[in-house]
C-alpha positions as CSV (number, residue, x, y, z in Angstrom):
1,X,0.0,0.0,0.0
2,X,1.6,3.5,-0.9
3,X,0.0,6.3,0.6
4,X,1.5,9.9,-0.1
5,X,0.9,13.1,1.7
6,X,0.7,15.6,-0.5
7,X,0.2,20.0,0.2
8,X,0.1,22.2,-1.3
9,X,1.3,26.0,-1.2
10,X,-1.0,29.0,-2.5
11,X,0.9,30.8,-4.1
12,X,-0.9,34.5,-5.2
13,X,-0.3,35.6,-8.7
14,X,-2.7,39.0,-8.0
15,X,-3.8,40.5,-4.7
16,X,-7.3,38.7,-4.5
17,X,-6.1,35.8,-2.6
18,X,-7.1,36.7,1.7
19,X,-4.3,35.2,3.9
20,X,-5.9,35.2,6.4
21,X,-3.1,34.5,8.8
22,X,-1.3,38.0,7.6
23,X,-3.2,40.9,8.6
24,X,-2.7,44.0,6.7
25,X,-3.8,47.5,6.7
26,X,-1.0,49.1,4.1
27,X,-3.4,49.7,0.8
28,X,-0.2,51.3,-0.9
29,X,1.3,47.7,-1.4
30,X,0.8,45.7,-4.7
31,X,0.3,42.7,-2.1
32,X,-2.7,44.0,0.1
33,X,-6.2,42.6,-0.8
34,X,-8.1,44.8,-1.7
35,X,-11.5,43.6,-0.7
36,X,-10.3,43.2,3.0
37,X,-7.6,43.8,5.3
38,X,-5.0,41.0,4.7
39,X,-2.2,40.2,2.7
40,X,-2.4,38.4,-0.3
41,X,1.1,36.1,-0.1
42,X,1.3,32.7,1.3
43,X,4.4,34.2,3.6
44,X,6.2,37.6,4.2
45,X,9.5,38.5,5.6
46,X,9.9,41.1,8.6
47,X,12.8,42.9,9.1
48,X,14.2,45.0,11.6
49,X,15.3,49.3,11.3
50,X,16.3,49.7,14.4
51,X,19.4,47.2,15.5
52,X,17.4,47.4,19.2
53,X,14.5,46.9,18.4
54,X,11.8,47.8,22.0
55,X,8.5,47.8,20.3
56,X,6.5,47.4,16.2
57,X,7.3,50.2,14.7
58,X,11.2,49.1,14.8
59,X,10.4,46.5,12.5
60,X,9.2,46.0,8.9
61,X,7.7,44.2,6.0
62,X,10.6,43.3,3.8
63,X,7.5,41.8,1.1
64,X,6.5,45.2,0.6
65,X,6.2,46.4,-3.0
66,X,4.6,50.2,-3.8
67,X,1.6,49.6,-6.5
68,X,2.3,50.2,-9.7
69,X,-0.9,52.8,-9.9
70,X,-0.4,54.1,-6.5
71,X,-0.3,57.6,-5.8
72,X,1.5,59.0,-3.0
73,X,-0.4,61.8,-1.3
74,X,1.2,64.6,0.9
């Protein structure tokens, strides 16, 4: 008898995919759903700004990418 186990990753070609395991509020980033808060990879990567890092804003999304159509606003 050969049993497999077989997974599979979701891997998102566009922003509709929901992960909903990634919350995300930063509409500016090609990866953001746009129907809901969340991120639309299977995984990100944070990063650190500060070397000492004491609380969340020292640290960042490293799978950001700026939208192509995005507009920055003052």
């Amino acid at each position: 008898m050969l049993i497999t186990n077989i997974s599979f990753e979701v891997i998102a070609l566009d922003n509709r995919y929901a992960n909903q395991c990634i919350a995300c509020t930063v509409t500016s980033c090609k990866h953001h759903n746009d129907q809901a808060d969340f991120c639309s990879l299977a995984k990100i990567t944070v990063g650190l700004h500060d070397k000492r890092p004491a609380e969340y804003p020292c640290t960042d999304c490293r799978s950001f990418q700026l939208k192509s159509d995005y507009e920055m606003m003052d």
